[in-house]
N, C-alpha and C positions, 0 to 999 in steps of 0.2 A: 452421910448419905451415900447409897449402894452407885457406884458409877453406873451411866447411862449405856456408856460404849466401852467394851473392850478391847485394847490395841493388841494385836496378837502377832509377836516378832520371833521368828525362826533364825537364830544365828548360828556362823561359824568360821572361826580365824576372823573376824570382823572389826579387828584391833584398828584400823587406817582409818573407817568412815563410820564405825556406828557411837563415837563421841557425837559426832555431829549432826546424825540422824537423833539422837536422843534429846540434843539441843531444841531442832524443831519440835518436837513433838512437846517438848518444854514451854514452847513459846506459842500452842495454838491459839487461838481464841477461845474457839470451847473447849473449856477448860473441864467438865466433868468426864471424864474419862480413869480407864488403869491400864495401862501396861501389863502384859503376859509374855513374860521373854522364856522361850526355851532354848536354852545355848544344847548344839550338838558334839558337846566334847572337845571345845576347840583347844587348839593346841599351843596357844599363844595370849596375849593377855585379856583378850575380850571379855571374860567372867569376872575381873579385876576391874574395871570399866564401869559394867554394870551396876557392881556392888558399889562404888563410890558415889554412882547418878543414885541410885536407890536408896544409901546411906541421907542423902540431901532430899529427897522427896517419896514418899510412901505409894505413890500412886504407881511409882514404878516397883514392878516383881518378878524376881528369876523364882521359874516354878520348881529349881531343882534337878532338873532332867539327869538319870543316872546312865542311860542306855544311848548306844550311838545308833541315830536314824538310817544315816549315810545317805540323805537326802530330802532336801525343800521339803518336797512336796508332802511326806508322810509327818516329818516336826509340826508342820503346819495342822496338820489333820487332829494329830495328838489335843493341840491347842485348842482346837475346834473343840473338841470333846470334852474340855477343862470349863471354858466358854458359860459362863449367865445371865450374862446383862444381856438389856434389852434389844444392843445392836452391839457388831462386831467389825474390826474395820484389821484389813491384813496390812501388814509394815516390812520392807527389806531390811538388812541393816546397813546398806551401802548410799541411801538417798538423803535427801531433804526436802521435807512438806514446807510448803508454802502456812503462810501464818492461818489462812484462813481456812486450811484443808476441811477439816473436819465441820467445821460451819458450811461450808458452801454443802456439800456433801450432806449434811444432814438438813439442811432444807430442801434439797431435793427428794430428798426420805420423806419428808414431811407432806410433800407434793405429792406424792404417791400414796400415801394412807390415806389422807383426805380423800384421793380419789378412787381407791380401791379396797380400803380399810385396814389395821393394823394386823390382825389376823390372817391375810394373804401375803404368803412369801414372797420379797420386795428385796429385791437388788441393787444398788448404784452405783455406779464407777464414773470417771473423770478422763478428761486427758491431764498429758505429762507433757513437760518442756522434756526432752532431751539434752543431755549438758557430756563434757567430757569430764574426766577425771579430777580436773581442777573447776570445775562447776562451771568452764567457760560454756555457752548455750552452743550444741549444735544444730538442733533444729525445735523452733518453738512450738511444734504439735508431734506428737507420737503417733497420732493419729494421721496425720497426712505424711510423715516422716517412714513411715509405715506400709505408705500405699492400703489402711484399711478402712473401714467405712463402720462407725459407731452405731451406727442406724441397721445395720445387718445383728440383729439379736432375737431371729427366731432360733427355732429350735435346731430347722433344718440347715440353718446359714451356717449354724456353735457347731454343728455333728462334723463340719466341713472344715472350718478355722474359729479358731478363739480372737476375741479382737478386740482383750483388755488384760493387762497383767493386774495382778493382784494386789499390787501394792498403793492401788485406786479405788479397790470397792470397799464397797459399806454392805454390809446383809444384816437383817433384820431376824429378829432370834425365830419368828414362821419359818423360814428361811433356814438356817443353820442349824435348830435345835427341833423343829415340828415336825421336818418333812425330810431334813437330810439322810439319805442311806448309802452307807459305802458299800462298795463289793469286798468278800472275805478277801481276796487277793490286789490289794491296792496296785497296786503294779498294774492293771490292765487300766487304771485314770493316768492319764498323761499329766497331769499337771492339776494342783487341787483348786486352781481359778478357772481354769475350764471346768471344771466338774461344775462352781458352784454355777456361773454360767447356765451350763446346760439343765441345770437344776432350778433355776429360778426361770427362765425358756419355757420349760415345762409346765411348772407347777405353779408359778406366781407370772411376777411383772419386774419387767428390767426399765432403770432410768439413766439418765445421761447429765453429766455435766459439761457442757462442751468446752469450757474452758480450763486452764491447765492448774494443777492443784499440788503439784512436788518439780523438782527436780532430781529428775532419771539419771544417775550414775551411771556411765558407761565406763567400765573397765578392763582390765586381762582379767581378773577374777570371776566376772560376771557371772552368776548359774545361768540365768537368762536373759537375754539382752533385746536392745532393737537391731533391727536390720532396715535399711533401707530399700527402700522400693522405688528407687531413680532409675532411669532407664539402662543407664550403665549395670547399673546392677542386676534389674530384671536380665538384661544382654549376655550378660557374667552367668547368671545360674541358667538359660535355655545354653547357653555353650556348651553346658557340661553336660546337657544332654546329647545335640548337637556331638559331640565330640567319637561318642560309641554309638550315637543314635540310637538307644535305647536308654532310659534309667536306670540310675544306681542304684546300690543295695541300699542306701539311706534311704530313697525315696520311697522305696518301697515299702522299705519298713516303718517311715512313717504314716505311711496308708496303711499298712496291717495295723499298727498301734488305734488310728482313728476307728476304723469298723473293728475291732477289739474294745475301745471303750465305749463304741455304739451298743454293743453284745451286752457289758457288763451295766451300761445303763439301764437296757431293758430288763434286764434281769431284778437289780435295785428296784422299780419303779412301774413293772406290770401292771401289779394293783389299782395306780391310782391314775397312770397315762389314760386320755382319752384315745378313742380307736385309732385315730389317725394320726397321735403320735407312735403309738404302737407300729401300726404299719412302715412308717418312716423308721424308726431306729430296728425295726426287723431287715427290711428292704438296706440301709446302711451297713447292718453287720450283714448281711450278704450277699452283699454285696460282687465278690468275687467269682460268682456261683453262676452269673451270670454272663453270656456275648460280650467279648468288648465294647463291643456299638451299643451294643442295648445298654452296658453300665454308666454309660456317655449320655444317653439318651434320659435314664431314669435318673440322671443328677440332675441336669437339665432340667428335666419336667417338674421336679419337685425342690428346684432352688436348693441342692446341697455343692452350693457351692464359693469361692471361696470371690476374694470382694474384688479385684479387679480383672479386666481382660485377659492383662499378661500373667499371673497367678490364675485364673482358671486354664489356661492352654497349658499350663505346666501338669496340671491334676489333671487332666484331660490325657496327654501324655504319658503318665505314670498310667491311668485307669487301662488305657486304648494298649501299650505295651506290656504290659503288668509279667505275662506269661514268659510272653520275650525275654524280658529283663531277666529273670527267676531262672532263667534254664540258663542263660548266658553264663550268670553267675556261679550255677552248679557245675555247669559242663568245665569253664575254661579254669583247670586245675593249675597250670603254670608250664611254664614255657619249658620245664624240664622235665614235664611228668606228662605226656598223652594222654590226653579224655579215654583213651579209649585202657590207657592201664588200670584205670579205677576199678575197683570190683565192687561188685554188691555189697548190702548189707549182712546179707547172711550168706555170702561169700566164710566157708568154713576156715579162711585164713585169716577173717574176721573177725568171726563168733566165736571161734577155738581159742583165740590170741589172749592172752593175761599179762595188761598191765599196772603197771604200778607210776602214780604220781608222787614226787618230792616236791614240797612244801620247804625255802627257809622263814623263820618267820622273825621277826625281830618289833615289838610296841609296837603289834597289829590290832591291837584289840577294836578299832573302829570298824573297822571293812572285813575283817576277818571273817568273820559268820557269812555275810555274804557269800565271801567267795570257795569255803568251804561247801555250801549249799547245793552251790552249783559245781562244784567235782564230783559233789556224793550225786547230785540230778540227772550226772551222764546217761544217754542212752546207750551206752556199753558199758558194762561191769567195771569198776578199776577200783585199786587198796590204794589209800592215801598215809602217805608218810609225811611227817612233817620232822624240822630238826630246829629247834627255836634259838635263836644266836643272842643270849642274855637280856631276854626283853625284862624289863623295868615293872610295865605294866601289867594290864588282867589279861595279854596273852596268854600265858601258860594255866590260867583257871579257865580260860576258853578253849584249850586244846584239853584240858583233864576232862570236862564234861562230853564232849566227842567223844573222849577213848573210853569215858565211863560207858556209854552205848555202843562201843562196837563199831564205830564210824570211821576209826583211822589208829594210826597207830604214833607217837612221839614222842621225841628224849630231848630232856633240856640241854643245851651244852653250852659251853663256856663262849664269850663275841669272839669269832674271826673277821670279822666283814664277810660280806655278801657272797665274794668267790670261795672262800674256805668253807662258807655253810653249806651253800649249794654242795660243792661238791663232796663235802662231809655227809650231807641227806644222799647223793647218791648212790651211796653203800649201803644205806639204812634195807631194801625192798631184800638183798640176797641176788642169788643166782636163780631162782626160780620163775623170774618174769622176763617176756619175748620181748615187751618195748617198755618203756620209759619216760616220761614228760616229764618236764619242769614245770612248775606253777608259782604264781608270785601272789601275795598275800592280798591284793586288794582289786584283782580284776572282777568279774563275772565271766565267766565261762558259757559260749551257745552251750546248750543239751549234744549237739551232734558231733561236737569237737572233735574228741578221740577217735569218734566211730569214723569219722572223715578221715582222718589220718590215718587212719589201719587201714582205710579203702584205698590208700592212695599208696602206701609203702609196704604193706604186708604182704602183697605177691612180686616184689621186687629180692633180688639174690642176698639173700641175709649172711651170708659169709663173707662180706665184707661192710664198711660201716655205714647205714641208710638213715638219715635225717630227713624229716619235715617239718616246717615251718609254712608260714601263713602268714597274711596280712591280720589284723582287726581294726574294730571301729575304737577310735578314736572318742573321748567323754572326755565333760571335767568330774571336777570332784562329788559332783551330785546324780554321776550318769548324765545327765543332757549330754544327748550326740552331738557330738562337731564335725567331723569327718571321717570319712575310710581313708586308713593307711596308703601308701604307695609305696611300701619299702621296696618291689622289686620291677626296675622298668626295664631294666636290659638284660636280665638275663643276671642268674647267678650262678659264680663258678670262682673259681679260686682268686682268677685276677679281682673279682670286682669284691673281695675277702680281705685283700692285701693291706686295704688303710680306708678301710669301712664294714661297719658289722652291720649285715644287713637281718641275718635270721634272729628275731627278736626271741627269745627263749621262753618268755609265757606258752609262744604260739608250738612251743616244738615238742614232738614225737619222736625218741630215739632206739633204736635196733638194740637189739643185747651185743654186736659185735659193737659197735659206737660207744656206750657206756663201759665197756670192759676196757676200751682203748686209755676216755676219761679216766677213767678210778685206778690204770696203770700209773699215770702222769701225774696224778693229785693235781696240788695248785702251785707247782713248780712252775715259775716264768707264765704264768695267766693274769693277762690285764683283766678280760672279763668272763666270765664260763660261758656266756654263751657263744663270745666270737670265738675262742677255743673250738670250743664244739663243734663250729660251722666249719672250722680252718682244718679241722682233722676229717671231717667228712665229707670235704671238697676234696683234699689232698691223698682220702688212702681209698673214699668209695664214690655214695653219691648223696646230693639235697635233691630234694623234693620241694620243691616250692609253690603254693598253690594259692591261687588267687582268693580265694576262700576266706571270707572274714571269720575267724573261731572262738573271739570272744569278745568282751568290750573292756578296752583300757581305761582306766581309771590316772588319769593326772592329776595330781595331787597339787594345793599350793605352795606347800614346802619344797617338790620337786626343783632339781637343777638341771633335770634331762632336757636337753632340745627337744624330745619328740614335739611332734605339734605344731612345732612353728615351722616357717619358711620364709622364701628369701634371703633379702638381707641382711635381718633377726636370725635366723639359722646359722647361717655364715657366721656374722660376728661375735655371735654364740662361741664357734667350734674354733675359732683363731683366738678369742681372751681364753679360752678354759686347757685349750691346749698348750698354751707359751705359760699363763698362769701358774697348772700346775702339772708340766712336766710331762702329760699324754703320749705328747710325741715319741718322747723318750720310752714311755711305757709300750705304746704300740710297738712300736721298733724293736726294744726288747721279746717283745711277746712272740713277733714275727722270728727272729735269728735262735730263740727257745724251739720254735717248734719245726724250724731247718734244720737246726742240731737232731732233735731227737729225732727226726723220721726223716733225715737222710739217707738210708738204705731202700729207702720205702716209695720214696718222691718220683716222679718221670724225671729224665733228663730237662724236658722244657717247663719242670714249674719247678727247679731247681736254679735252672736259668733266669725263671722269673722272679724268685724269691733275692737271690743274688743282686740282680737289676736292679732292684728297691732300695735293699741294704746295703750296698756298695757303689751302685754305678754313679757316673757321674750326671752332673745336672741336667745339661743338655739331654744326653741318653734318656733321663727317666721326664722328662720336660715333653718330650718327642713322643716317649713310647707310643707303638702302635697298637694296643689294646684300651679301650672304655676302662678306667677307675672305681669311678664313680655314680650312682645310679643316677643325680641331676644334673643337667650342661651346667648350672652354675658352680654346683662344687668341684666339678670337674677342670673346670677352668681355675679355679682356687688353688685345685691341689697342685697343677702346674705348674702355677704361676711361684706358690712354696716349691717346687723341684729347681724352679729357674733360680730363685736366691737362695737356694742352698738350706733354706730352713723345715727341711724335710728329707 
């Protein structure tokens, strides 16, 4: 007999918890169900996992997936398309349903046809306990854990906040197969349970289960998690407005994301909207178009908004400052570079300008297409080179088809590690281009990246060596934003270079005097190319450092970089990895390499300073009277390493 309901599971790296998400699912009650597993390439034993649960039960099935998503939300969508049974229910691989999930859940389905008929598009979602990583319970509702309100499920409340993850609804095939329409550019749906949400808002009928039906997995891994909505916390996120008294670029950008997926709704869905949805997701996507007051005023009126007090005066705030925020961001370029040096777009030192990005690539084959996409997407012209450092995988069949169109240009070469490739790629471009970027295999690039970067350094004195770098946003490995960077809070200049690398290298734009400097040097005495790079363009010209987020970082699970964390976790991080394996020693090195060779070149006083570090005694460099460090805490760290001598 054809299963009734289709479970439809989006994995990846999911080796930890989707044994025992698979257990549940094993153990429902209602038992007529299958399994639709699309694994995204993971890179660890999860598809091993799978196949053993599968080998033991038929109902479970990997669909095969060949091609990497590089994200939830579009695997999921995939599945959706696979999807034909009569109802479809979304799965994480990180939880545990409750015995009776799908029973409770599909009597409320049942409640709903009865009362509206099978043939109308019908929703149902649940609450969730919240648990921590060892399933101990954090808080018994997601819903109130949440600060959200389950009963807010029109149209206009979803346009505003979503107020169920996906790994609780049920949809009915009216629902996913009758009425569903995506926009050609997925990317403008934030998330595939809001969509179906605002889709079932629309066009059918939404129900509730108010009692709890899984246990929520909270992790470090998490694509998407809970947040709490306790006053501490609401306190914690108005501070950070509070703090510049305007909005961040996050916030912003996720009110462009919402009236962007209000746009792409209507777009989907013209046909069959009633007027007055119409006008509502018209009036959402544009929202921007209009008075601050009056965009205050028409949320207001027509209830687009979000479910508590203290969460509406937040969106209220993003709405009311919006412009503010947006110009703030643009103007204040960095504490080293004056708003007022920036030049235009079609400033001719701009438009004129030819550069070249180097790519190392190494078993990039997941993220690579992305991130290539968005270099070739620049709104400034630039050739991509790439130099691939003995990848394994369908890297180098993903670079041959690029160069088979014209797209880039690249040579396979033998593994150096990461400092030897970089700087092996860059020689690849020649002497014929004015600047030069690094790029790393798995970020996404803004569109305005380069073109920012040439506005910021290309009327500055190019006969000696000019660098720019940037903050970016901050994602895990599915894109979901986490936060914007802070790599630079006090100013960047050679001291705060000495035993911290602050110019992250995706984000940077180099001079052809700055490059010429590199590819003199090779990878003689370099710990990292990019703190190289910064150390020579502090010490022989100048950084650019510009507050400018220029693309979005992609943290990986297999990463061991600290980016990302803070505090305590950061710290403890950079003391086990440093004593671990040797850093100290390596930074140290890196520093007394590049004393040596541009001794002729140095000032008196950062010879002085270089000296200090590498030689002086404890006390003396315990004391120094210049900032280290970009955070009081590490700062205070690295001192306290100068006072016992282990630095």
């Amino acid at each position: 007999m054809a299963a009734s309901i289709q479970i439809l599971l989006a994995s990846f790296n999911g080796e930890r918890f989707i044994g025992r998400q698979l257990e549940s699912l094993l153990a429902q009650s209602y038992r007529n169900w299958e399994l639709l597993l699309s694994d995204d390439l993971s890179q660890d034993a999860t598809t091993a996992i799978v196949a053993r649960y599968a080998a033991q039960d038929s109902r479970i099935c990997d669909v095969g997936n060949t091609h990497a998503h590089g994200n939830a939300r579009d695997n999921f969508f995939d599945l959706v398309e696979r999807a034909t049974a009569p109802y479809l229910a979304f799965c994480d691989q990180d939880d545990v349903w409750l015995i009776d999930k799908l029973e409770r859940e599909m009597a409320e389905m049942r409640r709903l046809e009865e009362q509206y008929g099978k043939e109308v598009p019908l929703l149902v979602f649940s609450d969730l306990a919240v648990v921590d990583e060892s399933l101990e319970v954090i808080a018994p509702s997601f819903q109130v854990f949440s600060g959200l309100n389950p009963e807010r499920v029109s149209l206009a409340n979803l346009l505003a906040q979503n107020v169920s993850p996906g790994c609780v609804m049920l949809a009915n095939r009216a629902l996913y197969h009758n009425v569903m329409c995506l926009p050609q550019n997925r990317t403008l749906v934030i998330m595939h349970d809001w969509w179906f949400m605002l889709t079932a808002a629309a066009l059918g009928h939404i129900g509730y289960v108010p009692e709890a039906t899984m246990l929520y997995r909270q992790h470090g891994d998490n694509s998407v998690g809970a947040s709490s909505a306790s006053a501490a916390n609401i306190a914690q996120k108005l501070g950070n407005y509070t703090h510049k008294l305007l909005p961040r670029a996050q916030q912003l950008d996720g009110l462009d994301a919402r009236m962007q997926q209000a746009a792409a709704f209507l777009q989907c869905y013209r046909e069959v909207l009633s007027a007055e949805d119409k006008k509502l997701c018209e009036g959402m996507s544009k929202l921007l178009t209009l008075p601050p007051l009056k965009r205050l005023s028409w949320c207001h009126a027509h209830d687009v908004l979000n479910a508590t007090p203290a969460m509406r005066i937040g969106m209220d705030w993003e709405l009311a400052l919006y412009e503010a925020g947006r110009k703030a961001d643009i103007a204040k370029t960095t504490r080293d570079s004056h708003p007022a040096d920036v030049l235009s777009f079609d400033d001719p030192l701009v438009s004129s300008a030819r550069v070249a990005v180097v790519m190392s690539s190494y078993n990039g084959e997941k993220y690579l297409s992305e991130q290539i996409d968005s270099v070739l997407a620049q709104d400034k012209k630039v050739d991509l080179f790439v130099r691939d450092d003995g990848s394994k995988d369908n890297t180098l069949k993903l670079l041959k088809e690029y160069a088979s169109k014209g797209l880039l240009s690249y040579k396979a070469g033998e593994n150096k590690g990461v400092v030897g490739s970089f700087l092996d790629a860059l020689a690849m471009p020649g002497d014929s281009y004015d600047f030069v970027a690094f790029c790393d295999q798995d970020d996404i690039w803004h569109a305005d990246k380069i073109s920012r970067a040439l506005r910021v350094i290309a009327g500055r004195n190019q006969s000696i060596p000019q660098l720019y770098c940037s903050e970016y946003n901050f994602c895990d490995e599915e894109m979901n934003f986490i936060e914007r960077s802070q790599l630079n809070r006090i100013g960047v200049a050679l001291p705060t270079l000495l035993v911290e690398s602050v110019c992250s290298g995706n984000t940077s734009l180099m001079n052809r005097t700055l490059v010429q400097e590199l590819l003199a040097n090779g990878s003689e005495g370099v710990y990292t190319h990019d703190w190289w790079m910064a150390l020579v363009a502090a010490g022989l010209g100048e950084i650019s450092f510009d507050n400018f987020a220029s693309l979005d970082y992609r943290r990986l699970s297999s990463s061991v970089s600290p980016t990302g964390s803070s505090g305590l976790s950061l710290l403890m991080f950079r003391v086990r990895t440093f004593f671990a394996k040797g850093q100290l020693d390596d930074i140290k090195n890196q520093l007394r390499h590049f004393r040596e060779r541009y001794a002729c070149r140095l000032s008196s006083n950062d010879l002085a300073l270089i000296d200090g570090m590498l030689d002086g005694k404890r006390l003396s460099k315990a004391f120094f009277a210049k900032r280290l460090r970009q955070k009081p805490s590490e700062e205070l760290a690295v001192r306290l390493l100068f006072l016992l001598g282990l630095m």
